[in-house]
Biopython code that builds the backbone (N, CA, C, O; Angstrom):
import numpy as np
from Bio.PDB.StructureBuilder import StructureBuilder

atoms = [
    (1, "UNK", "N", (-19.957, -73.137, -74.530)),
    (1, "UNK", "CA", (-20.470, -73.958, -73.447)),
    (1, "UNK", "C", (-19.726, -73.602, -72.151)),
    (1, "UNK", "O", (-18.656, -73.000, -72.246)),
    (2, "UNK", "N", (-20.349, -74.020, -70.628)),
    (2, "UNK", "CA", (-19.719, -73.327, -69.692)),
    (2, "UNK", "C", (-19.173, -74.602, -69.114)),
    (2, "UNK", "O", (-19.651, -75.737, -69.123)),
    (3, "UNK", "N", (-17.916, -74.077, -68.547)),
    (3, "UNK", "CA", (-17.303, -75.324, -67.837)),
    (3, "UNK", "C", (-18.290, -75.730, -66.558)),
    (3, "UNK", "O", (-19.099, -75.111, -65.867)),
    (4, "UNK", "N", (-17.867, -76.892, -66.601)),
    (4, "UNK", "CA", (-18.959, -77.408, -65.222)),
    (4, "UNK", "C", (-18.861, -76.125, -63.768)),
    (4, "UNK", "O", (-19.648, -75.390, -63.172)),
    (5, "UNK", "N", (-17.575, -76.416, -63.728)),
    (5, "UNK", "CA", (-16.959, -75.626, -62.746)),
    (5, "UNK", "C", (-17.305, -74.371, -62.308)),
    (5, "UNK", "O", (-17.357, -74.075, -61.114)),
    (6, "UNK", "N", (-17.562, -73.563, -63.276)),
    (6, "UNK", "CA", (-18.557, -71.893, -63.677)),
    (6, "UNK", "C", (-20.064, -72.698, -62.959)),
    (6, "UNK", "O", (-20.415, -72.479, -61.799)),
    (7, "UNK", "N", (-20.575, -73.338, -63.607)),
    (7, "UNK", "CA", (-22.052, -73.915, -63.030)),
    (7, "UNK", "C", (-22.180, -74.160, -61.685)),
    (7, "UNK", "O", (-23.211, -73.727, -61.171)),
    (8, "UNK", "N", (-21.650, -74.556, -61.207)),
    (8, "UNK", "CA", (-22.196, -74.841, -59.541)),
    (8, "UNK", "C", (-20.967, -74.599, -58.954)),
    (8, "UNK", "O", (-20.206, -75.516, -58.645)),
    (9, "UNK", "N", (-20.661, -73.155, -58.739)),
    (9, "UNK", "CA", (-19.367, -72.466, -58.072)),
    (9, "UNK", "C", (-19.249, -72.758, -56.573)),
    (9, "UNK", "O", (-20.331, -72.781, -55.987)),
    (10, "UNK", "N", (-18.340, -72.947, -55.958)),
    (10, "UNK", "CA", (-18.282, -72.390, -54.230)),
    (10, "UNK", "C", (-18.494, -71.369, -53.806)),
    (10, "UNK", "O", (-18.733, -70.501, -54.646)),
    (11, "UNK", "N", (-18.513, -71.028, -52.583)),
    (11, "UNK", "CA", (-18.818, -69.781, -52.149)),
    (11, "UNK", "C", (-17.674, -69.301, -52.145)),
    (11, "UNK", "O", (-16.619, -69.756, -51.704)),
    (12, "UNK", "N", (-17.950, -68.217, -52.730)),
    (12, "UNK", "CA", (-16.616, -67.130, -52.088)),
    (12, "UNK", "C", (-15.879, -66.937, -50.610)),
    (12, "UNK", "O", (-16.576, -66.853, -49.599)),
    (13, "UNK", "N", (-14.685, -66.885, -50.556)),
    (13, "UNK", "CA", (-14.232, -66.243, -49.332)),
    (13, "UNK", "C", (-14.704, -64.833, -49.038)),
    (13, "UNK", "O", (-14.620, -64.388, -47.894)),
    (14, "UNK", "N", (-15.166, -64.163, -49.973)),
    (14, "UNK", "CA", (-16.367, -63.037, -49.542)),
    (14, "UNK", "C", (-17.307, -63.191, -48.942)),
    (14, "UNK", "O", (-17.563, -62.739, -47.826)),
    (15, "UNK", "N", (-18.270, -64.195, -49.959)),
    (15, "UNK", "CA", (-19.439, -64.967, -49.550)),
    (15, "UNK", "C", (-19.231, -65.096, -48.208)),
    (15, "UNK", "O", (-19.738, -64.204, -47.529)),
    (16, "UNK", "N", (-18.552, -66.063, -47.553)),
    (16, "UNK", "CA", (-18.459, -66.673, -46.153)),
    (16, "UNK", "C", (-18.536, -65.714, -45.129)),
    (16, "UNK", "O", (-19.188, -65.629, -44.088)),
    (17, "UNK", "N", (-17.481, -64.831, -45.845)),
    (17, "UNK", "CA", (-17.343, -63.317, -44.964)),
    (17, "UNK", "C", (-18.976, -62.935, -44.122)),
    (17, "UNK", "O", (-19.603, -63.058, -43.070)),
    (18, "UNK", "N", (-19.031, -62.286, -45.810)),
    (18, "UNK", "CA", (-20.690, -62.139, -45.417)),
    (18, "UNK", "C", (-21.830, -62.724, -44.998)),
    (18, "UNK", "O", (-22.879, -62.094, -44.865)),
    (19, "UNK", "N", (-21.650, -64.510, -44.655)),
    (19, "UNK", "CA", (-22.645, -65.149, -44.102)),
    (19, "UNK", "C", (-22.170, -64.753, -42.695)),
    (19, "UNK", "O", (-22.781, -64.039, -41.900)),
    (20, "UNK", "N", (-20.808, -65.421, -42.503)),
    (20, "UNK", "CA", (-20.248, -64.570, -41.074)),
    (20, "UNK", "C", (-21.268, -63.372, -40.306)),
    (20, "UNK", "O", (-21.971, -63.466, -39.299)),
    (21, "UNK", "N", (-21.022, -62.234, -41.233)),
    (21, "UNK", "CA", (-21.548, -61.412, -40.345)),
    (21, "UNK", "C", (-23.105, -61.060, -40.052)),
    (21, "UNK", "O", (-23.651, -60.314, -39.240)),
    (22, "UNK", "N", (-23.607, -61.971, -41.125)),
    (22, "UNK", "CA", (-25.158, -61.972, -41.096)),
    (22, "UNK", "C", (-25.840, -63.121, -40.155)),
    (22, "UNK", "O", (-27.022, -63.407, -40.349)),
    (23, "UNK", "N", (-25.193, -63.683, -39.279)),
    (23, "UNK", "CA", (-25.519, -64.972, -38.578)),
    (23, "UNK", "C", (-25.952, -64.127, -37.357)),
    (23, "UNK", "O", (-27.109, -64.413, -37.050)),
    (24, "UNK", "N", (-25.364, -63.102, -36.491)),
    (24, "UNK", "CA", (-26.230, -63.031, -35.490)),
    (24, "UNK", "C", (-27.695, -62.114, -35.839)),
    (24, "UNK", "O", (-28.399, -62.061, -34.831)),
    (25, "UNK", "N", (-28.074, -61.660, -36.586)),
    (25, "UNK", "CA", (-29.066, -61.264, -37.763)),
    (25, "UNK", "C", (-30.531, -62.215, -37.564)),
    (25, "UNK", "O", (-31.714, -62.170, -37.226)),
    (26, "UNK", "N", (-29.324, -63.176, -38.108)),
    (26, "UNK", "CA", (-30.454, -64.640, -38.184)),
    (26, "UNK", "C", (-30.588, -64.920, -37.313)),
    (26, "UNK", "O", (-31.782, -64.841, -37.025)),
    (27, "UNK", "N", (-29.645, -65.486, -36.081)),
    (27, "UNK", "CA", (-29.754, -65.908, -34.981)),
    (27, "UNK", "C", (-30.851, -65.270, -34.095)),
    (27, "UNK", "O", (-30.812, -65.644, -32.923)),
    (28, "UNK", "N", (-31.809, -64.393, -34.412)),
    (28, "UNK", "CA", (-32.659, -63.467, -33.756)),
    (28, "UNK", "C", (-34.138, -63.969, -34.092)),
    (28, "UNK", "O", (-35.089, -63.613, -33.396)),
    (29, "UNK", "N", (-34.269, -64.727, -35.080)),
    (29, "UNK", "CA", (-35.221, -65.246, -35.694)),
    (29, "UNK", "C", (-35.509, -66.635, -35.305)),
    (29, "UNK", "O", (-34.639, -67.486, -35.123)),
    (30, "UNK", "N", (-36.860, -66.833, -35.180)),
    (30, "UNK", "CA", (-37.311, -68.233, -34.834)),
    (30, "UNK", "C", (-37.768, -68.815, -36.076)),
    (30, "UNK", "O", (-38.858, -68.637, -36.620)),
    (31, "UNK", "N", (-36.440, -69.799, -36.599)),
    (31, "UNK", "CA", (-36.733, -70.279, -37.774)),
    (31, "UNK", "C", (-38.190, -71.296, -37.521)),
    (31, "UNK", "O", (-38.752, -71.649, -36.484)),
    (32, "UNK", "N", (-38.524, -71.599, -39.170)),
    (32, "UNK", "CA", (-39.139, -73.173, -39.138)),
    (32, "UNK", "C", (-38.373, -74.216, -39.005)),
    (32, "UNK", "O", (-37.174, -74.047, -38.781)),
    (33, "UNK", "N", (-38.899, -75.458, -39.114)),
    (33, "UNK", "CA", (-37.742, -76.437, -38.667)),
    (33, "UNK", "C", (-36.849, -76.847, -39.863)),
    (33, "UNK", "O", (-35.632, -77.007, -39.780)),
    (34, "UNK", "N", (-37.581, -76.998, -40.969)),
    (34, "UNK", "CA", (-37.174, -77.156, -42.653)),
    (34, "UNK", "C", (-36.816, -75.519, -43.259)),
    (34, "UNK", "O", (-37.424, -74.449, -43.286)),
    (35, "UNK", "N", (-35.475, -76.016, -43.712)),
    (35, "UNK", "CA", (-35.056, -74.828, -44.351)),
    (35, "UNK", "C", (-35.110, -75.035, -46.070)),
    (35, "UNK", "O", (-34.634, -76.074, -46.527)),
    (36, "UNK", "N", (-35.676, -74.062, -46.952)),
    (36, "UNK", "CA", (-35.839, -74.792, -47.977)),
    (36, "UNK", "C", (-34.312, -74.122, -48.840)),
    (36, "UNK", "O", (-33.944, -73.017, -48.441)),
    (37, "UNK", "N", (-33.556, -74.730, -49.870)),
    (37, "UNK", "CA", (-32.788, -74.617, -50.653)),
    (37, "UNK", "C", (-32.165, -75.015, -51.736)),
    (37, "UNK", "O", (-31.756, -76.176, -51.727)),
    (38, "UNK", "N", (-31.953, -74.280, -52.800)),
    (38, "UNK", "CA", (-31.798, -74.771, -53.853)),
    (38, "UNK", "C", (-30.119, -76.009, -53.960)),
    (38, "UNK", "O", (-29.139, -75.316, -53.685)),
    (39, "UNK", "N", (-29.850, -76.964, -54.157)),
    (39, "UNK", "CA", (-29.256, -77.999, -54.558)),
    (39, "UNK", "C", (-28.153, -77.499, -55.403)),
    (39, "UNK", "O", (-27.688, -78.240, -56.269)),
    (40, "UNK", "N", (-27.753, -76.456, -55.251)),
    (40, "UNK", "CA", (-26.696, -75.597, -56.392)),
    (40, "UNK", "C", (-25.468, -75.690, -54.594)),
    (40, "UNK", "O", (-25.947, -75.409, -53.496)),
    (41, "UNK", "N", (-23.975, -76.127, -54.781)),
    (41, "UNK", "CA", (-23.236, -75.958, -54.052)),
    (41, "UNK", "C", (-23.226, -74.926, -53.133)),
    (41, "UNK", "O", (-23.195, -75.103, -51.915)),
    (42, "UNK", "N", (-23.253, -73.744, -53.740)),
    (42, "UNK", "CA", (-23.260, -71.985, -53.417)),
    (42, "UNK", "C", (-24.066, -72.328, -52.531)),
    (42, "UNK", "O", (-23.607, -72.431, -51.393)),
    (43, "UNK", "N", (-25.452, -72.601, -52.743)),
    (43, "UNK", "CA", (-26.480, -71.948, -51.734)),
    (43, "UNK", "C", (-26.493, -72.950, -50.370)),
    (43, "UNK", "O", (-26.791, -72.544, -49.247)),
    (44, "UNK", "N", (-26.070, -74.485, -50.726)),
    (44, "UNK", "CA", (-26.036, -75.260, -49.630)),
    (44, "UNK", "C", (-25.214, -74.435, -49.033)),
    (44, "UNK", "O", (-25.758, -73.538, -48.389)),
    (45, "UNK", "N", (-23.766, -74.470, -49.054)),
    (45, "UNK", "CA", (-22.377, -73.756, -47.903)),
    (45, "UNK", "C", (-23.070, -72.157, -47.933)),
    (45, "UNK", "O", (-22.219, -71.331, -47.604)),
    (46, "UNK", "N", (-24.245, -71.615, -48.212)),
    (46, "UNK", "CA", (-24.176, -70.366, -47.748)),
    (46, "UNK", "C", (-25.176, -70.608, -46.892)),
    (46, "UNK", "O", (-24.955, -70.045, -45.820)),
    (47, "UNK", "N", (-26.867, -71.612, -46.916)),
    (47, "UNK", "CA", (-27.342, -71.672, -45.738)),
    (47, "UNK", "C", (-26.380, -72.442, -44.515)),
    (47, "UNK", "O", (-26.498, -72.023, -43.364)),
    (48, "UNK", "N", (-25.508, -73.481, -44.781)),
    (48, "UNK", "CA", (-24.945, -74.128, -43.704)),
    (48, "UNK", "C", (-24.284, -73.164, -43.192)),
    (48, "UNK", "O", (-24.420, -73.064, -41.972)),
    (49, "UNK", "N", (-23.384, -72.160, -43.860)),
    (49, "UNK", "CA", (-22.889, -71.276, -43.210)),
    (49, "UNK", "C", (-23.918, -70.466, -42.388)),
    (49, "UNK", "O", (-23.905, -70.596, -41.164)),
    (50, "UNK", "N", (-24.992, -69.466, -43.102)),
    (50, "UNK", "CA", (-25.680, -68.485, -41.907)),
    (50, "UNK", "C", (-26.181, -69.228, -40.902)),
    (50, "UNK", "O", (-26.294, -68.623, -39.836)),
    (51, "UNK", "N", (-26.570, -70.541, -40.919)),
    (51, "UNK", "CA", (-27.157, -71.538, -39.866)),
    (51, "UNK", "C", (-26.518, -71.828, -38.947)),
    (51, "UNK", "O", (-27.145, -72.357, -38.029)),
    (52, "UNK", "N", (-24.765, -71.598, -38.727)),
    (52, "UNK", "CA", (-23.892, -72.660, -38.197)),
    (52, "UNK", "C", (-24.091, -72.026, -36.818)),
    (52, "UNK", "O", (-23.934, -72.786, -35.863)),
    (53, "UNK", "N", (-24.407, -70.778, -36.571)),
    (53, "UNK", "CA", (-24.245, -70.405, -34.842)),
    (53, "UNK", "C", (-26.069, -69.901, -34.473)),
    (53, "UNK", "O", (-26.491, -69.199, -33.554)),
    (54, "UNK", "N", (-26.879, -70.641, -35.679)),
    (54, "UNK", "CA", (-27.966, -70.515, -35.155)),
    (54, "UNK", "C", (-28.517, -71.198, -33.547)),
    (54, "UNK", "O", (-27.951, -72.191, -33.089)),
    (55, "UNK", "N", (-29.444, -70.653, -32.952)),
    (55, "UNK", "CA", (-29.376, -71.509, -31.401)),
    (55, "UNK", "C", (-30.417, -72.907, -31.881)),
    (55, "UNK", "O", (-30.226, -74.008, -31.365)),
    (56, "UNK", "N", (-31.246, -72.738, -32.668)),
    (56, "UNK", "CA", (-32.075, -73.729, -33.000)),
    (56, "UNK", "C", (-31.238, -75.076, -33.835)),
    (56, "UNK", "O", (-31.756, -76.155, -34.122)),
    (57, "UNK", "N", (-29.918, -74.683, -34.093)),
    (57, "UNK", "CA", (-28.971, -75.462, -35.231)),
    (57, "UNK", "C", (-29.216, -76.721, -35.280)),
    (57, "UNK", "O", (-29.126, -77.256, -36.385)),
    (58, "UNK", "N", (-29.595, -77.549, -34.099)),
    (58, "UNK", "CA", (-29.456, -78.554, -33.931)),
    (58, "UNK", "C", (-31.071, -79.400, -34.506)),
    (58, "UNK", "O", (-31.035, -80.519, -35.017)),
    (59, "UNK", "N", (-32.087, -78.801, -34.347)),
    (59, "UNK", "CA", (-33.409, -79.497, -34.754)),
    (59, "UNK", "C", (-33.896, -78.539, -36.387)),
    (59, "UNK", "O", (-35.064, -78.533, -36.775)),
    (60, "UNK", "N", (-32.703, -77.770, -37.187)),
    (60, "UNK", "CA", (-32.657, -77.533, -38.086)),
    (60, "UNK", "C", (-32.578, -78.403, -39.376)),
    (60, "UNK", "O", (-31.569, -79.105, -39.441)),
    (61, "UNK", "N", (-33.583, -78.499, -40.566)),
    (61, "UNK", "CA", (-32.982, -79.666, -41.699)),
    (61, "UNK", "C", (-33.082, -78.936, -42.700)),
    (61, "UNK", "O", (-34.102, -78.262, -42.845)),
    (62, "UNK", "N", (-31.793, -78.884, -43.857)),
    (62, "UNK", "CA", (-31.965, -77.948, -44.776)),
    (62, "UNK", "C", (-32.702, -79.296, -45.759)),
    (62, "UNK", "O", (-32.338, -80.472, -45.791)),
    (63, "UNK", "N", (-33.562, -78.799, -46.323)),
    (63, "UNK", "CA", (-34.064, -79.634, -47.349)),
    (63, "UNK", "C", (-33.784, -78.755, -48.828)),
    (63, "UNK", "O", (-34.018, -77.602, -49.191)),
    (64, "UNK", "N", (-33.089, -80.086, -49.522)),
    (64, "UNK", "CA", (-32.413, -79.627, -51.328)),
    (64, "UNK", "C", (-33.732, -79.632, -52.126)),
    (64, "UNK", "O", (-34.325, -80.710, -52.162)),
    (65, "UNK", "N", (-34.295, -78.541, -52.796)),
    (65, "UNK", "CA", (-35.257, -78.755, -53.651)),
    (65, "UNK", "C", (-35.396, -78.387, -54.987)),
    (65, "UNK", "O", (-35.769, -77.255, -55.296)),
    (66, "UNK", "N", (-35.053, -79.490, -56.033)),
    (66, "UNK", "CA", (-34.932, -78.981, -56.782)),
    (66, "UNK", "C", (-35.293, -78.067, -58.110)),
    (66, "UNK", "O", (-34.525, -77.674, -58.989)),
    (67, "UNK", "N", (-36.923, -77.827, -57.944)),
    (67, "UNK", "CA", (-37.244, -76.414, -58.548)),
    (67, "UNK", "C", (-36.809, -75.112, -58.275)),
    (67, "UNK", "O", (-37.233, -74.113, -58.855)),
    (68, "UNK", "N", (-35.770, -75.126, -57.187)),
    (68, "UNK", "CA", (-35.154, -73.782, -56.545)),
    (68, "UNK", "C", (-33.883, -73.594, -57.551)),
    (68, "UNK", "O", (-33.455, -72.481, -57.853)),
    (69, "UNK", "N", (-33.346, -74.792, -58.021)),
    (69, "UNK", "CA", (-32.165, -74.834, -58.516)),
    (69, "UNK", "C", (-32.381, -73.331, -60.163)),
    (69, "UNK", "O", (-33.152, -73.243, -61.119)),
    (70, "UNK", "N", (-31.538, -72.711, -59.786)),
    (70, "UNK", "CA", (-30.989, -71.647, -60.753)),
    (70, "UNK", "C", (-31.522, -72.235, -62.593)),
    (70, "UNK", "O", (-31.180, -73.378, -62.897)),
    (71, "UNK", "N", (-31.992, -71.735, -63.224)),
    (71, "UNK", "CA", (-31.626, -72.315, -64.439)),
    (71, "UNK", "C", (-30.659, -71.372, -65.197)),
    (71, "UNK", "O", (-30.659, -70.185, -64.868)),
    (72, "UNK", "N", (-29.760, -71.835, -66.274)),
    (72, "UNK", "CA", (-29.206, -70.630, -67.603)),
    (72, "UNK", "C", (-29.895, -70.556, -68.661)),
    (72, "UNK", "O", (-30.568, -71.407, -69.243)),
    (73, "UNK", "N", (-29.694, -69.514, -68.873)),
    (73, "UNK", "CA", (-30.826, -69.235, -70.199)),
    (73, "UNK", "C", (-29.942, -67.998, -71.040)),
    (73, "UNK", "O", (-29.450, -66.937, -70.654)),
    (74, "UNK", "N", (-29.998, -68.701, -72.420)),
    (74, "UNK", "CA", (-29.135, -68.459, -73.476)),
    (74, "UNK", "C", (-29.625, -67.142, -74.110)),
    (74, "UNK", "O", (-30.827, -66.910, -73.977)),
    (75, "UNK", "N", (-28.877, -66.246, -74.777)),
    (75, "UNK", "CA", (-29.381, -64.790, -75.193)),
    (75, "UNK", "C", (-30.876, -64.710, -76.212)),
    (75, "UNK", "O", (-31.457, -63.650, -76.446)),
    (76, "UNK", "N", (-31.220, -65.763, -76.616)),
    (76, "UNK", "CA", (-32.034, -66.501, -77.289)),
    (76, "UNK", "C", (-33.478, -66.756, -76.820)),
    (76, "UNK", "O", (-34.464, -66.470, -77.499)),
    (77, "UNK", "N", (-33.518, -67.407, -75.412)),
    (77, "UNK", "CA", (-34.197, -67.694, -74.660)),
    (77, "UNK", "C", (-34.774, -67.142, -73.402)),
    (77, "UNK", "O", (-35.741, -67.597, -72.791)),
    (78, "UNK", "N", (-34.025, -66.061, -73.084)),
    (78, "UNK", "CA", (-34.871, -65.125, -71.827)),
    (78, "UNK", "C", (-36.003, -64.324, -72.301)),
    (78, "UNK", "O", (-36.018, -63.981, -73.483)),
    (79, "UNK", "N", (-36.518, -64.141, -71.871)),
    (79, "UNK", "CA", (-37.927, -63.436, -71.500)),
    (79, "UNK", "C", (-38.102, -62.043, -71.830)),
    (79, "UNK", "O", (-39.128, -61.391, -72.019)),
    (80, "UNK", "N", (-37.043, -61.767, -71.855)),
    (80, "UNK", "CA", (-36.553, -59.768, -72.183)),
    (80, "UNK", "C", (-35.614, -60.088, -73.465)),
    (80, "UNK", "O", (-34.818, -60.992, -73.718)),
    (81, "UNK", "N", (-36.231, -58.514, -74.414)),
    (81, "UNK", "CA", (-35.285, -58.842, -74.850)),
    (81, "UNK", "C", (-33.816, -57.868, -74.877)),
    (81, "UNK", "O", (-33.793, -56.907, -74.110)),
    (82, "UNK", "N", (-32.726, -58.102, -75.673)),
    (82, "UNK", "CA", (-31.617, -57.145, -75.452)),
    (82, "UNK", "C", (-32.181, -55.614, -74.927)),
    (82, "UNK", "O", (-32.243, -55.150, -73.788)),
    (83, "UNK", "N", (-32.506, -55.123, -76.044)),
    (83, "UNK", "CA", (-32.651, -53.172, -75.572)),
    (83, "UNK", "C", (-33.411, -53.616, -73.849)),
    (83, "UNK", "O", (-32.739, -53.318, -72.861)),
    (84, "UNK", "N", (-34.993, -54.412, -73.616)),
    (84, "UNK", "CA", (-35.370, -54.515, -72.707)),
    (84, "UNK", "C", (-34.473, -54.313, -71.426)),
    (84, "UNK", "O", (-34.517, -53.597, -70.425)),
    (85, "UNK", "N", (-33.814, -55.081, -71.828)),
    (85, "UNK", "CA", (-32.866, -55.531, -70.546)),
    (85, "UNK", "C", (-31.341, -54.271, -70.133)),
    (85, "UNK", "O", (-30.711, -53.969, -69.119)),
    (86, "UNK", "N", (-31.319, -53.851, -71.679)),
    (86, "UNK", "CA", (-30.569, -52.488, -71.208)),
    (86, "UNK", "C", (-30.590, -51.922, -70.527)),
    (86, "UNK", "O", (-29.773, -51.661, -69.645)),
    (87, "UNK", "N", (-32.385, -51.259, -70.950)),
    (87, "UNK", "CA", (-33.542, -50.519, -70.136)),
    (87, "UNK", "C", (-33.083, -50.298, -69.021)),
    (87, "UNK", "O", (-32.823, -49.207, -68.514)),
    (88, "UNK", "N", (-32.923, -51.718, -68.438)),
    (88, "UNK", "CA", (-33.428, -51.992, -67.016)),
    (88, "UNK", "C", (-32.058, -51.586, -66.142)),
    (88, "UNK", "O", (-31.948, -50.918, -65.114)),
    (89, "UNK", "N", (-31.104, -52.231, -66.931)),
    (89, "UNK", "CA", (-29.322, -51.733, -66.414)),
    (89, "UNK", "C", (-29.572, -50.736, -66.418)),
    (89, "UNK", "O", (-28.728, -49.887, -66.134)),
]
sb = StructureBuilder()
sb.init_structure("model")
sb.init_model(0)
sb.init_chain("A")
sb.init_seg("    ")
for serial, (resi, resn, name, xyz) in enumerate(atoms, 1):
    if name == "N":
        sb.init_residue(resn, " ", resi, " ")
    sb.init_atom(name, np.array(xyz, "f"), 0.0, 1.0, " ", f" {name:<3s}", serial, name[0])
structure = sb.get_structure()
């Protein structure tokens, strides 16, 4: 079983890195006003992060949704099987 902790990780100090440098990227783009995102920790602090020096930031709403949320799926239960998935590595 996985510790909770493994399940809904923080972002990396990499991660951040890399939202860092992908913000003026974004900042070039005329978002919508609703941002959609999955409810998993990671992905909230990684849109709040690429968002934070967006110019629109302020009439921005991230909305949590939770069919976005990640599922795990046990060696048992995916869709491929082992060799498949070798394959593909």
């Amino acid at each position: 079983m996985l510790k909770p902790e493994l399940i809904d990780t923080r972002l990396t100090e990499l991660g951040r890195n890399q939202c860092i440098q992908q913000q003026p990227l974004l900042n070039k783009f005329d978002l919508n006003t609703v941002v959609l995102c999955s409810p998993m920790r990671r992905t909230i602090e990684t849109a709040c992060c690429l968002l934070a020096s967006h110019p629109k930031k302020e009439q921005l709403v991230i909305r949590l949704v939770p069919e976005l949320k990640e599922s795990l799926l046990s060696a048992d239960t995916t869709s491929v099987t082992a060799v498949e998935l070798g394959q593909f590595c």
